[in-house]
N, C-alpha and C positions, 0 to 999 in steps of 0.2 A: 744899625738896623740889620735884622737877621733873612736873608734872602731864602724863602723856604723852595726845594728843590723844583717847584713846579716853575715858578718865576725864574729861578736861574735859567732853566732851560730855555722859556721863553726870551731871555736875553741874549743868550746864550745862538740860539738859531737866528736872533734880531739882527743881532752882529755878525752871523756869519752870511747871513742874506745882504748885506751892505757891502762886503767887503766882494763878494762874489759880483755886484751890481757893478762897484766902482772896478772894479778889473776888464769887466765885463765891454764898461762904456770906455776905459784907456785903449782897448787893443781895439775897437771900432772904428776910436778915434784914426787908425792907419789908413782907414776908406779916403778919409779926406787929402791924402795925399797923393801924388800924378809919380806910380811908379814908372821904373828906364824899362822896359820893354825890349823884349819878350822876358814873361816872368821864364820860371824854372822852379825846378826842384832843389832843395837844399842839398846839401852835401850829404846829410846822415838820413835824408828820405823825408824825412817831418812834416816839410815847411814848405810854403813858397815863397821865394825870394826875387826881388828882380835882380836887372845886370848889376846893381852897386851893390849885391849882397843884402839890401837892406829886406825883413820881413815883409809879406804883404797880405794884408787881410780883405778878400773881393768881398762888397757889399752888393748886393746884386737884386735886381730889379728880373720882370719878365714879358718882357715886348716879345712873345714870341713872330708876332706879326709883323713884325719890324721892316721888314724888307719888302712881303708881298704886301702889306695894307696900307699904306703909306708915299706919298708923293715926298719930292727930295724935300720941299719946303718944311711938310707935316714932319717926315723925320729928323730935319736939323734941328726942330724947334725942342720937340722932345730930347733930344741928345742934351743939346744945353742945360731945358730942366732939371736931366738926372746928374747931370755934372753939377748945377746948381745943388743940388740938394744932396751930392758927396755919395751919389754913387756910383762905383767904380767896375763894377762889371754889370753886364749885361746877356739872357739866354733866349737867344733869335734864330728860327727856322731858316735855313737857307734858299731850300725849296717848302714851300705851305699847301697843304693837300687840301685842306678845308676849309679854315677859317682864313678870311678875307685871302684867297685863293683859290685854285694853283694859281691865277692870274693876278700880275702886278696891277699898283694902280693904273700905270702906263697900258694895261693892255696886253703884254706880252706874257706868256706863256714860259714854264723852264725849261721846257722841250719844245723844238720842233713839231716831233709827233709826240705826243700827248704819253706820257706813263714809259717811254722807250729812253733808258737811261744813255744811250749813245747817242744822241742829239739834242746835247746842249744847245741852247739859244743864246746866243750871244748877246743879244739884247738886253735879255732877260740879264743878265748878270753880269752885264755893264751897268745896272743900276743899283745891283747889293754890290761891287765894287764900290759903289760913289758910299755906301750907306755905311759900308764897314770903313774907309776910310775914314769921312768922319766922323763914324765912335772912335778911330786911334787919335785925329785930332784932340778931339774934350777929354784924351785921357784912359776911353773906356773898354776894356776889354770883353770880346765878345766869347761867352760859349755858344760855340756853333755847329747846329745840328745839320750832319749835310742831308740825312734822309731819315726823316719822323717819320718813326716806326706805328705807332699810334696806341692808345688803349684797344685794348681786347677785344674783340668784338663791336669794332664801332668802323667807322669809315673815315677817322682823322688824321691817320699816316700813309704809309706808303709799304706798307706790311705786303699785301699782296702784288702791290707792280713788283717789291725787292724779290720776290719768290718769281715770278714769270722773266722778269729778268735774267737773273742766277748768276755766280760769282763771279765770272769773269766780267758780264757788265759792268758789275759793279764795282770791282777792282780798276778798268777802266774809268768808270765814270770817278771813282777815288783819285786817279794819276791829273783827270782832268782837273780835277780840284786842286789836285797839290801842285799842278805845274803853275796855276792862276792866282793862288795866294801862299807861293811860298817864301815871299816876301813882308808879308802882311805881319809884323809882330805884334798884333793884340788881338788875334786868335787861341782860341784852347777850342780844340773839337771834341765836341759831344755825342756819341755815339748812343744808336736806341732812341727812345724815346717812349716813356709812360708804357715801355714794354719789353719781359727778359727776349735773349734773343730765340730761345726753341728751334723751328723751323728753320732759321735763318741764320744763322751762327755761319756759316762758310759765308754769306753771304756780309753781314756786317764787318766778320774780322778779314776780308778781301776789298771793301771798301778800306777802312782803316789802314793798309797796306798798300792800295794805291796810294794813297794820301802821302802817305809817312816815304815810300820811295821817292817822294821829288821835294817834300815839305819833313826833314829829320829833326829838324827846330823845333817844332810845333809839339805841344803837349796834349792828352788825350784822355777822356774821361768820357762815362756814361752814365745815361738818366735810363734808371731800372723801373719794375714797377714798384709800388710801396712796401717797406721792409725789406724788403732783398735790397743788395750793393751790387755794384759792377765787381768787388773784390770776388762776389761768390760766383757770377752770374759768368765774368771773365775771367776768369782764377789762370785759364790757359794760354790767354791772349798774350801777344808781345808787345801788344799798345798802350796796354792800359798805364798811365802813368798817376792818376791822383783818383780816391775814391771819392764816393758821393752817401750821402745820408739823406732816405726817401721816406719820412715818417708818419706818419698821424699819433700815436703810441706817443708814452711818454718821453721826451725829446732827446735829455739830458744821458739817459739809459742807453738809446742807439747809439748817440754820438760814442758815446765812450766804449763799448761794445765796438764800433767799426774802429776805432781808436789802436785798438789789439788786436785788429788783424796784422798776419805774415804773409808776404813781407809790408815792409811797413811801408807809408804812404799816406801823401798830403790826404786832407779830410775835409768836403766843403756841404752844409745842409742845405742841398740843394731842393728842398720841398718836406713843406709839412702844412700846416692847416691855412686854405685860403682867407685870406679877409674875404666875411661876408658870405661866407660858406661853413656845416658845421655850426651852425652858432658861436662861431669865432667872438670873443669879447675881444678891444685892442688889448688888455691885459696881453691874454694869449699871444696875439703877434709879437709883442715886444718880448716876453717870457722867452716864445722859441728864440727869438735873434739875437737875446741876453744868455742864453744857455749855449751859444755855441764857441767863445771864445774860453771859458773856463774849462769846457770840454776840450780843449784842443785841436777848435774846428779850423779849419786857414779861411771859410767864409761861410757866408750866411743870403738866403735870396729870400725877399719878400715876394710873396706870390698874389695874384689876383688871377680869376675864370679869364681864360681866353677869348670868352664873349663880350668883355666888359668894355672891350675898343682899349685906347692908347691915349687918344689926344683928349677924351674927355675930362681927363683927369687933370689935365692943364687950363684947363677953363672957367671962367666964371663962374664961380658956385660946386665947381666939380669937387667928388671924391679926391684926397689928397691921399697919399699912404701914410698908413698910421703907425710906420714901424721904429726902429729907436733913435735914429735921427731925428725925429721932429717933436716927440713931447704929446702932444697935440694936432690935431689935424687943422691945418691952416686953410 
């Protein structure tokens, strides 16, 4: 049989779309396993590796509400689910401006006085103590945003207390954080939030700086807005240690585009199109979270709306996530 050139090619792409799938689904396969903590950086910048040296690819989820929305019981129960279902990191608000906040379910508040970064409540964070702890039990590493900046023009971060504040708060309110989890190895801080820094650049990398003065361990990365990196965004900073990929664009494109920045540096798609937003098909979901291991991503986060709550999705009849671990939404 004579294969005329059009049909080659369609084979030709059949097979390479297979081979890119099953690579795709081997390196994912890494989520399911309980790296030694604290990860790190590879030796040649790449990668991230835990203590035994071994690769580790974070599958991640996004509770940003994890700490303020949530009661200890709500939040174990979830923890166990995402471990069940072989996710391995997780991207949780420390402090929550808005959504189901600033107030815990307990009631308390993360300040004292209300927006004043020098008086932490202790309360308050004797309870995301209990909550990051047991993500390091099931396994799960948190990226953790110590002050959500917020989208642009909205009232979801803490953009304008971090300005009325001003650096040296903030650099204390940093020391304070790094003196209280610098123990904690299933931490990676997340700097920003759904916003570059502009105005506030002295202000974030003096946070970041307290932090890293009592916590040197601890690795550091930011959530920018869409299409920008923290590689551009931070280019000057001395924290930044892994960059992130913030898309809606074609997926495969950025990844490998942030892939060649200098110098070089872990690489995780930390955000591209919501389920259920967009006209998301699951195609789409799985596409982006199958595109990031062939790219030379080190992870991949499944996203849903921040209004969509946490625990519903564990429930009778709930939304399941539709992303490449399941197939199927169950």
């Amino acid at each position: 049989m004579i294969l005329r050139p059009r049909k080659m090619r369609f084979l030709f792409r059949h097979a390479c779309s297979v081979l890119i799938l099953e690579f795709a689904i081997s390196s994912l396969a890494l989520s399911a396993q309980h790296p030694a903590l604290p990860l790190k950086v590879s030796g040649n910048g790449r990668y991230l590796v835990d203590q035994n040296e071994q690769a580790v690819f974070l599958q991640g989820d996004t509770p940003w509400s994890l700490i303020s929305g949530l009661t200890k019981d709500e939040a174990a129960r979830y923890l166990k689910d995402r471990r069940e279902k072989r996710f391995n990191a997780l991207i949780v608000n420390l402090i929550e401006h808005k959504y189901r906040g600033p107030v815990n379910r307990e009631g308390k508040p993360p300040f004292t006085t209300m927006g004043d970064f020098a008086t932490p409540n202790e309360k308050y964070f004797a309870h995301a103590d209990w909550v990051l702890r047991r993500a390091a039990d099931e396994g799960i590493v948190v990226l953790l945003a110590p002050m959500y900046l917020g989208y642009k023009g909205t009232d979801e971060g803490w953009h304008q207390e971090v300005r009325l504040n001003g650096e040296a708060k903030c650099r204390d309110y940093g020391r304070y954080l790094g003196r209280r989890y610098k123990d904690y190895t299933n931490i990676i801080w997340l700097m920003g939030g759904d916003r570059n820094p502009d105005n506030v650049r002295d202000e974030v990398d003096g946070l970041a700086a307290g932090i890293r003065e009592f916590s040197p361990s601890h690795l550091f990365t930011a959530h920018t807005v869409s299409e920008s990196t923290p590689a551009e965004q931070y280019s000057l900073s001395q924290w930044l240690d892994l960059n992130t990929t913030y898309t809606y664009m074609i997926v495969h494109r950025k990844l490998l585009a942030n892939y060649h920045y200098r110098p070089v540096r872990p690489n995780i798609l930390i955000e591209s199109t919501y389920e259920g937003e967009h006209n998301a098909s699951p195609l789409q979901i799985r596409r982006q979270a199958y595109w990031a291991p062939p790219c030379r991503c080190d992870g991949a986060v499944l996203r849903e709306p921040p209004d969509l709550g946490i625990l519903p999705r564990m429930g009778k009849g709930a939304r399941q996530p539709r992303g490449p671990r399941y197939g199927k939404a169950r």
